[in-house]
C-alpha positions, 0 to 999 in steps of 0.5 A, a space after each residue: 667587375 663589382 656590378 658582376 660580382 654583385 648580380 651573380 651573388 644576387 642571382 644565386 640567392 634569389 634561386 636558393 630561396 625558390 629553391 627551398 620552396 621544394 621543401 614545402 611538401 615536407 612541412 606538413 604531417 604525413 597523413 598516409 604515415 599516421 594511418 599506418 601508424 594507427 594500426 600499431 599495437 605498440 603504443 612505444 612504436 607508435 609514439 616514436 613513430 609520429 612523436 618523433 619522427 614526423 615532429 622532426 621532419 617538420 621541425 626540419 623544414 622549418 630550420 631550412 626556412 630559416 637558413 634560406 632567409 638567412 642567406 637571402 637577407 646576407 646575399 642582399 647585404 654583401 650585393 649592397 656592399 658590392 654596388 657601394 663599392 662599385 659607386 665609390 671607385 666610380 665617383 673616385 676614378 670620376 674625380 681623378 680623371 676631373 683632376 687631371 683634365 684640369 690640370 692639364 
């Protein structure tokens, strides 16, 4: 039950980190945005527009990064836990059954 345990917490993290490749689009400045952003008048209007707001979706995706290479890096330890586990009942069930054949 480990082994399956482990194999579905390691399948899931593998597709969660391809997953976030589907964000990589978004990790670059909007080149149409800034262009309709040039014909602004306002210079307030403007700085909000490409200062904050494609900063902030850059800043965005890299944060998802980040997070994705968290839960990938936490999977593979908890898989690592689950197949140790898994490895110790064995040897110790192994053992047990070693005990009692000899003393049988």
């Amino acid at each position: 039950m480990n082994i399956v345990i482990a194999t579905l917490i390691l399948t899931t993290v593998i597709l969660l980190k391809d997953s976030a490749s589907h964000y990589q689009s978004g990790s670059a400045f909007d080149s149409a945005y800034i262009e309709i952003t040039k014909q602004e008048a306002d210079p307030k209007i403007l700085q909000h527009g490409i200062l904050y707001t494609e900063a902030a979706r850059a800043h965005a995706y890299r944060s998802i990064i980040k997070q994705s290479n968290g839960t990938f890096f936490i999977g593979l330890l908890v898989t690592l836990a689950f197949a140790a586990n898994s490895i110790y009942i064995y040897h110790t069930t192994k053992a047990q059954k070693l005990a009692l054949s000899a003393s049988s």
